[in-house]
N, CA, C and O atoms as a GROMACS GRO file, in nm:
protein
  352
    1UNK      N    1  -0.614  -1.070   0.325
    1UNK     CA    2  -0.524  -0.962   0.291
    1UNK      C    3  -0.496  -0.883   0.419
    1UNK      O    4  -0.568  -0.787   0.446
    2UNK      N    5  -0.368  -0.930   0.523
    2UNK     CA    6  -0.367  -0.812   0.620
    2UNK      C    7  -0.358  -0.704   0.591
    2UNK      O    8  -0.350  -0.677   0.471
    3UNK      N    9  -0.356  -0.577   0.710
    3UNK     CA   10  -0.401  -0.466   0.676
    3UNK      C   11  -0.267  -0.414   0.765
    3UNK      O   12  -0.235  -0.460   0.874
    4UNK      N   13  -0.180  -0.282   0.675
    4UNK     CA   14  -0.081  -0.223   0.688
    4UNK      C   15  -0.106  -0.116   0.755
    4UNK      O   16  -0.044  -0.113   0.862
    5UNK      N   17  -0.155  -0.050   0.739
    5UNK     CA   18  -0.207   0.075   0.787
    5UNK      C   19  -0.385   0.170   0.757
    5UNK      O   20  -0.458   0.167   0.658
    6UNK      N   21  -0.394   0.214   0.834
    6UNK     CA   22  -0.556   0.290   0.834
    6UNK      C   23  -0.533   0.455   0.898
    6UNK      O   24  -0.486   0.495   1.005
    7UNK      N   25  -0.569   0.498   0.825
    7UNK     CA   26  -0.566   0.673   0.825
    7UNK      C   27  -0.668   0.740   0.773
    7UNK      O   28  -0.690   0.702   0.658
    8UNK      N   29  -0.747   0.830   0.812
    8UNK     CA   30  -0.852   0.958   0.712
    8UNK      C   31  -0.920   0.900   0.641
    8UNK      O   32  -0.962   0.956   0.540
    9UNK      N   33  -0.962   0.742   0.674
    9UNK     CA   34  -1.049   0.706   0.599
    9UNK      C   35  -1.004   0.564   0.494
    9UNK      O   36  -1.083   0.481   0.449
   10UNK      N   37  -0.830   0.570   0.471
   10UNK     CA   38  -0.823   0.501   0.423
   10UNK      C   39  -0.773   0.368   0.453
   10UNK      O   40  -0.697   0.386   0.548
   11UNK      N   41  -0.774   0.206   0.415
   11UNK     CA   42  -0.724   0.094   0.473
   11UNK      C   43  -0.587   0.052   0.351
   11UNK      O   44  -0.611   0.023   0.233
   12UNK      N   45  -0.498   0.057   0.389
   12UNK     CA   46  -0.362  -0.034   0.317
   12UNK      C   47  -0.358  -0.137   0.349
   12UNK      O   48  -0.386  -0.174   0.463
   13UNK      N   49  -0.316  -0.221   0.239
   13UNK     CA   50  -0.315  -0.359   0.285
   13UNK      C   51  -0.227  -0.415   0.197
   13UNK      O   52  -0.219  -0.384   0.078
   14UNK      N   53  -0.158  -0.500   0.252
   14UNK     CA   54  -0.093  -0.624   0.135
   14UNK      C   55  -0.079  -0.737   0.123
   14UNK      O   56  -0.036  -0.801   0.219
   15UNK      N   57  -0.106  -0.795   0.017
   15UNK     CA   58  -0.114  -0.950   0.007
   15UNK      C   59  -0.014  -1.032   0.021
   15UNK      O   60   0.100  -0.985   0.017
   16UNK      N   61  -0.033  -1.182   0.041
   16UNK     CA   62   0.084  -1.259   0.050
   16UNK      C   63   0.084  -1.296  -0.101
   16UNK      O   64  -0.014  -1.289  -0.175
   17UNK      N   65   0.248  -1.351  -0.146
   17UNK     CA   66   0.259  -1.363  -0.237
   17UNK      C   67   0.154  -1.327  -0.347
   17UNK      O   68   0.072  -1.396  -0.407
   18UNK      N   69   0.197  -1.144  -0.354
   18UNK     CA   70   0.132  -1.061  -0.480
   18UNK      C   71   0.222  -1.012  -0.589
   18UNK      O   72   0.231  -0.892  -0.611
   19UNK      N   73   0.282  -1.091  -0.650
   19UNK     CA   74   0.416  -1.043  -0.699
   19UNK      C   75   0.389  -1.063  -0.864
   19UNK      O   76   0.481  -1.018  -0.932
   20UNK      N   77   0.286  -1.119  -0.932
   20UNK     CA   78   0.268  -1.180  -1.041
   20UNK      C   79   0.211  -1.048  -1.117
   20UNK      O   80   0.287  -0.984  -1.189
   21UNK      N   81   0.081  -1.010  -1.100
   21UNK     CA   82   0.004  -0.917  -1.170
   21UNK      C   83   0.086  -0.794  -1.228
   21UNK      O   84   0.094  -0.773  -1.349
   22UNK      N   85   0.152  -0.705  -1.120
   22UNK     CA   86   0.194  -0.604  -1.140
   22UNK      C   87   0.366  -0.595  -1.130
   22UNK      O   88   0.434  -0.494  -1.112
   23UNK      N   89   0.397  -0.698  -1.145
   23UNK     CA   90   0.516  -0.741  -1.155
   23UNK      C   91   0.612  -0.641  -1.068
   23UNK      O   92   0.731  -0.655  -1.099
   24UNK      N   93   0.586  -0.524  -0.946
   24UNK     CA   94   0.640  -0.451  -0.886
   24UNK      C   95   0.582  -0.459  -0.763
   24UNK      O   96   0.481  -0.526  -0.744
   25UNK      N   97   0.650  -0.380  -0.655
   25UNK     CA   98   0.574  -0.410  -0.524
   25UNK      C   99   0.522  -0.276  -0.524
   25UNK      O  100   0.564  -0.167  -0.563
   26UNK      N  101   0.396  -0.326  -0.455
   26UNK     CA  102   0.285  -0.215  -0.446
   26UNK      C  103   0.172  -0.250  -0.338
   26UNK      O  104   0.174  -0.364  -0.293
   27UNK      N  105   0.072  -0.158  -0.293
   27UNK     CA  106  -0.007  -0.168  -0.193
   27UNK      C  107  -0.164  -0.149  -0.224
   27UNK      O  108  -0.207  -0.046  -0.277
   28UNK      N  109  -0.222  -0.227  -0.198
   28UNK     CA  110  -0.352  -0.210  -0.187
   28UNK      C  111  -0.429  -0.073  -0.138
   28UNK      O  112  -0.431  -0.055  -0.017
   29UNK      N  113  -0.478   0.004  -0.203
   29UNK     CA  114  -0.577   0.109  -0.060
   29UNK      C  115  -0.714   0.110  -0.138
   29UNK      O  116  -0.738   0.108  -0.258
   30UNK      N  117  -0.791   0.115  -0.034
   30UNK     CA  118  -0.946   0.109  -0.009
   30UNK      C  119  -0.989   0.246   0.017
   30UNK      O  120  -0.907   0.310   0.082
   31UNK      N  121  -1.071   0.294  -0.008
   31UNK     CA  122  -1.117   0.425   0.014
   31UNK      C  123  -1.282   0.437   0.013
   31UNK      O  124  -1.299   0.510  -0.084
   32UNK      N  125  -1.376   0.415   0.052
   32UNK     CA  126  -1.482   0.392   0.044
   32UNK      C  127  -1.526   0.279  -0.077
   32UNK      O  128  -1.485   0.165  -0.093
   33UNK      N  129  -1.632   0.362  -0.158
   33UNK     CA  130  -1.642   0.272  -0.272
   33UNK      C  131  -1.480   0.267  -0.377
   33UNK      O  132  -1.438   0.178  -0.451
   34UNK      N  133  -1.431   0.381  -0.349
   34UNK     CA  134  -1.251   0.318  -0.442
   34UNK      C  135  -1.148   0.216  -0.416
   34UNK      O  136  -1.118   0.217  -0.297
   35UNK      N  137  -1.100   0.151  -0.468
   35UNK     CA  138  -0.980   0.082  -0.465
   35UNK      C  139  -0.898   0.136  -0.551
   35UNK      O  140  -0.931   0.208  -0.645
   36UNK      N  141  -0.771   0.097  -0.518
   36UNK     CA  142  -0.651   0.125  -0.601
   36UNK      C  143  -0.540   0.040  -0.551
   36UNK      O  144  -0.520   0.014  -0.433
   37UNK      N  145  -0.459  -0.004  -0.667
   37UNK     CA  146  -0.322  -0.048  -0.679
   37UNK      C  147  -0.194   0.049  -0.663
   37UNK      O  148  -0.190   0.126  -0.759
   38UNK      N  149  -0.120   0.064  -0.599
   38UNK     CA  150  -0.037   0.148  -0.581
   38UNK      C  151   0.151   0.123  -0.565
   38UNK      O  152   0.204   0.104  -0.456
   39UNK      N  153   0.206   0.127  -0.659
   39UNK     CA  154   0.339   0.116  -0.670
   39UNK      C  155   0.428   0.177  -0.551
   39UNK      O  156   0.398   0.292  -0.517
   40UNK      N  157   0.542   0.107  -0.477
   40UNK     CA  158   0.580   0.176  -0.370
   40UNK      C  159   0.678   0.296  -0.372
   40UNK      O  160   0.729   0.357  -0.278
   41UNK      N  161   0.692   0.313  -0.530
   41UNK     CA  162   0.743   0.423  -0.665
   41UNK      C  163   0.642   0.506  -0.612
   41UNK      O  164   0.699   0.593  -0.547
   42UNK      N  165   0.492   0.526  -0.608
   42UNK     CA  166   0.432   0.636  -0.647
   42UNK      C  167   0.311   0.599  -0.731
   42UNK      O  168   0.197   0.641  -0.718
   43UNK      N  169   0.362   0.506  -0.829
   43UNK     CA  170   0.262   0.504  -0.940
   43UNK      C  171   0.129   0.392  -0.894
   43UNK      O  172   0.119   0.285  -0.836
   44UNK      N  173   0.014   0.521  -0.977
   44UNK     CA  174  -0.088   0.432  -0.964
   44UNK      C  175  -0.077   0.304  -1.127
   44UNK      O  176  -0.043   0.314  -1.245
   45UNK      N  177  -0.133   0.190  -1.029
   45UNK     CA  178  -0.087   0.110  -1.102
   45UNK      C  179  -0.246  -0.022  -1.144
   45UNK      O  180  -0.238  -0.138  -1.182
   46UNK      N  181  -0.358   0.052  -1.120
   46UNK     CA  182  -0.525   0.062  -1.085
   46UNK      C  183  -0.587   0.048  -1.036
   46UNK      O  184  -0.571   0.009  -0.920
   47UNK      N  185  -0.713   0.071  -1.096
   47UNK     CA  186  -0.783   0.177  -0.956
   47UNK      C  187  -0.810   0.305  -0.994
   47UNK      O  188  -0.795   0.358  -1.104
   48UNK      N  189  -0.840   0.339  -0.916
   48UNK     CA  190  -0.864   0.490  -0.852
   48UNK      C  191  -0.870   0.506  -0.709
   48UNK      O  192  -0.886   0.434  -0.611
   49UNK      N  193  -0.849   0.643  -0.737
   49UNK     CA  194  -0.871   0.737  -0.594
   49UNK      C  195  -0.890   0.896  -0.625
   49UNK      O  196  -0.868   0.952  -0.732
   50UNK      N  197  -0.932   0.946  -0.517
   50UNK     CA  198  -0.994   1.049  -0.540
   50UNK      C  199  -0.827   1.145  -0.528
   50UNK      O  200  -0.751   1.124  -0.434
   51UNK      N  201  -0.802   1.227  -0.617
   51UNK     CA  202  -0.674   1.327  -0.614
   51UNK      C  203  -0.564   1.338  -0.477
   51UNK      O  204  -0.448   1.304  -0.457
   52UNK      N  205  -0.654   1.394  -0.410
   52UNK     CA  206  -0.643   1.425  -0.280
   52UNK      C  207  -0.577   1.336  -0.211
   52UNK      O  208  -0.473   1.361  -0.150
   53UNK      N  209  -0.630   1.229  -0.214
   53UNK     CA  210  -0.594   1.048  -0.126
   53UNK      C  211  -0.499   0.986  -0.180
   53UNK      O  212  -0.444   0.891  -0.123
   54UNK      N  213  -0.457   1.038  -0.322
   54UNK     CA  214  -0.355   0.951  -0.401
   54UNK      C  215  -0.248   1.017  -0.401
   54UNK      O  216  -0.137   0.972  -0.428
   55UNK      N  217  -0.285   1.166  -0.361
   55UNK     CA  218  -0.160   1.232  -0.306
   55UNK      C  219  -0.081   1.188  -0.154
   55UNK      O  220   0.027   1.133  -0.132
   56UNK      N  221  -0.173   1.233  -0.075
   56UNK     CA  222  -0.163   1.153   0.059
   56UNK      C  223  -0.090   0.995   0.057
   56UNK      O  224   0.013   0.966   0.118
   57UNK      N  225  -0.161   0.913  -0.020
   57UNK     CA  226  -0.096   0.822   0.029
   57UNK      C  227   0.058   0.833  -0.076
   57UNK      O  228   0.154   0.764  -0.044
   58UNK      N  229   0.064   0.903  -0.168
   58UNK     CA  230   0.197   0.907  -0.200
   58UNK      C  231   0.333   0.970  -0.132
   58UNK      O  232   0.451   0.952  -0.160
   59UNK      N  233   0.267   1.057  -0.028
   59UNK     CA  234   0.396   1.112   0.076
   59UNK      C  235   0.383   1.034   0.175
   59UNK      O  236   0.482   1.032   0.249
   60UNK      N  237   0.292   0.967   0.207
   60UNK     CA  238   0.312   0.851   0.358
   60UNK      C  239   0.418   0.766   0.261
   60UNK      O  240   0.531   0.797   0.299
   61UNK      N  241   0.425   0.687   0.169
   61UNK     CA  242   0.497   0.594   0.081
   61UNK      C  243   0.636   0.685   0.087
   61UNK      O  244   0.744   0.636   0.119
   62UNK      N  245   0.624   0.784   0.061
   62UNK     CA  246   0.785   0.826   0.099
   62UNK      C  247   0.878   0.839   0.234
   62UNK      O  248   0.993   0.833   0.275
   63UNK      N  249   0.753   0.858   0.267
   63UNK     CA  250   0.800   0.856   0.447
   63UNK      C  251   0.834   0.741   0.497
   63UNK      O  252   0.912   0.739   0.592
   64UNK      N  253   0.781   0.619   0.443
   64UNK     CA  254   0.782   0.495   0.484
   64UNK      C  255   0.851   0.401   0.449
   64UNK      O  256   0.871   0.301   0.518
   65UNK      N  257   0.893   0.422   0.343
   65UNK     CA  258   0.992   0.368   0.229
   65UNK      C  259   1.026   0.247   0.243
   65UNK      O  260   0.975   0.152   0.183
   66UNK      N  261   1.126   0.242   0.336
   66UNK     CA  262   1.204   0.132   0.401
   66UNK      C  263   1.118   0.031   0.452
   66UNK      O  264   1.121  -0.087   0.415
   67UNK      N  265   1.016   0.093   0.566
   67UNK     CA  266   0.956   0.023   0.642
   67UNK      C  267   0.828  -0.061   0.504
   67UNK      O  268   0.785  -0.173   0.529
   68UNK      N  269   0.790   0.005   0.385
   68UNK     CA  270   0.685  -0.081   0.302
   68UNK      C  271   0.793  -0.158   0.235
   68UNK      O  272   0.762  -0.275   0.216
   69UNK      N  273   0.918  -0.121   0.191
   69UNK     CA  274   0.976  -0.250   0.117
   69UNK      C  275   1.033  -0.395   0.245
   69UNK      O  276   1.055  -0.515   0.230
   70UNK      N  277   1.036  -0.334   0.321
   70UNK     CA  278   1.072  -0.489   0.412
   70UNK      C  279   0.940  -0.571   0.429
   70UNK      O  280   0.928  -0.692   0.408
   71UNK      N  281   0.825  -0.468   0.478
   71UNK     CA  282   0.731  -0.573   0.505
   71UNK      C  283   0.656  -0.617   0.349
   71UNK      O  284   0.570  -0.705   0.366
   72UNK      N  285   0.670  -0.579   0.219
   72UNK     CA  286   0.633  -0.630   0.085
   72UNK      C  287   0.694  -0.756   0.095
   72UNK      O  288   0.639  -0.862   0.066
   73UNK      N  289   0.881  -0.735   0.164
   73UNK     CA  290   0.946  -0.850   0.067
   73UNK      C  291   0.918  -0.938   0.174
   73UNK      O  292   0.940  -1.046   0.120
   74UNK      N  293   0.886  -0.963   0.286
   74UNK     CA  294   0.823  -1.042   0.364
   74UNK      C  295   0.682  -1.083   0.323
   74UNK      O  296   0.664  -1.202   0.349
   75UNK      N  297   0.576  -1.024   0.268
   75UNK     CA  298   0.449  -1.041   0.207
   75UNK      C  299   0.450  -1.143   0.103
   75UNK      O  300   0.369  -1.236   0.100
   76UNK      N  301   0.539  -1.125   0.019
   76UNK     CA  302   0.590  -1.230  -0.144
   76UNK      C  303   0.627  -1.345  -0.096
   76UNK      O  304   0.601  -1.446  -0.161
   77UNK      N  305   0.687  -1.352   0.013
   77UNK     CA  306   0.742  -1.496   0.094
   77UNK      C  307   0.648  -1.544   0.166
   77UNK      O  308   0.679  -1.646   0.228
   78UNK      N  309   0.520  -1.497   0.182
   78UNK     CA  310   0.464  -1.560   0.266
   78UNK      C  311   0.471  -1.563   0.435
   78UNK      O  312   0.424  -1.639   0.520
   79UNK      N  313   0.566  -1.428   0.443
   79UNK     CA  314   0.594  -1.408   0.576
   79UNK      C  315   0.511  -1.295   0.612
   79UNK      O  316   0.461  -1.221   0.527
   80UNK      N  317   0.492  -1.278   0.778
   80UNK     CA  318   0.401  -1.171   0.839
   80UNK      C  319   0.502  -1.044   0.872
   80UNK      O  320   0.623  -1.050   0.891
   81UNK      N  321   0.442  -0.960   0.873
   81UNK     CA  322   0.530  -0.864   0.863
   81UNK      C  323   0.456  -0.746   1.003
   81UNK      O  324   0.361  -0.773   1.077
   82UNK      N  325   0.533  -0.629   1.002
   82UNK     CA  326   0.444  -0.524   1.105
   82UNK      C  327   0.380  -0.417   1.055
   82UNK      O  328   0.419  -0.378   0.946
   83UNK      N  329   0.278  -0.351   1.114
   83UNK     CA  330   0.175  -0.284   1.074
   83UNK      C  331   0.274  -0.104   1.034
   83UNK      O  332   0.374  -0.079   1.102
   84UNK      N  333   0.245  -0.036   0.963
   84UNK     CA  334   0.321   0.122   0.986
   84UNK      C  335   0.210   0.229   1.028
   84UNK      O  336   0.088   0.242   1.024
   85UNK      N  337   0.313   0.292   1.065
   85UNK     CA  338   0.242   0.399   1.151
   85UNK      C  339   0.155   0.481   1.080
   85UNK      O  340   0.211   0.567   1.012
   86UNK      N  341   0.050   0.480   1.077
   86UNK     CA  342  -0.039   0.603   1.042
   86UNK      C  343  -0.016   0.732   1.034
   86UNK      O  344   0.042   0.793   1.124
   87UNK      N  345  -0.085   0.820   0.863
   87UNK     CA  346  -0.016   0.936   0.899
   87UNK      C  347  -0.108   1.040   1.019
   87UNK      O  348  -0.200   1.013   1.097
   88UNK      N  349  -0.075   1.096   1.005
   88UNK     CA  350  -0.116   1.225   1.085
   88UNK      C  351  -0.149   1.343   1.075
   88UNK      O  352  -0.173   1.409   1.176
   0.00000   0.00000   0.00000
């Protein structure tokens, strides 16, 4: 599962061809002992995360928008895609 981005603790990541389960594109994040599924909408989609982190990563996802749907629809194909910038 490469890894998209790492910030405050947390790792994003997305799979190649992940398109089945959650039938939407969405991102992996890791948070210590949490995981979560995450819609590039916003929605948690499961998982958990702690409030705070699921906020966070929901305004990086807005900020990023563009840049997580190109490298998703490259991910579903089996193509490599580039890492995004960490927030700050």
């Amino acid at each position: 599962m490469p890894e998209l981005s790492r910030f405050q603790g947390m790792i994003i990541k997305l799979l190649f061809m992940d398109d089945e389960k959650h039938h939407k594109p969405h991102i992996h994040v890791y948070y210590g002992e949490y995981e979560a599924s995450i819609g590039l909408d916003g929605e948690l989609l499961g998982g958990s995360l702690p409030i705070k982190k699921l906020k966070l990563i929901q305004a990086w996802i807005i900020l990023h928008e563009n840049e997580l749907y190109s490298a998703w629809n490259n991910a579903v194909k089996g193509q490599s895609f580039d890492g995004i910038e960490p927030l700050k």
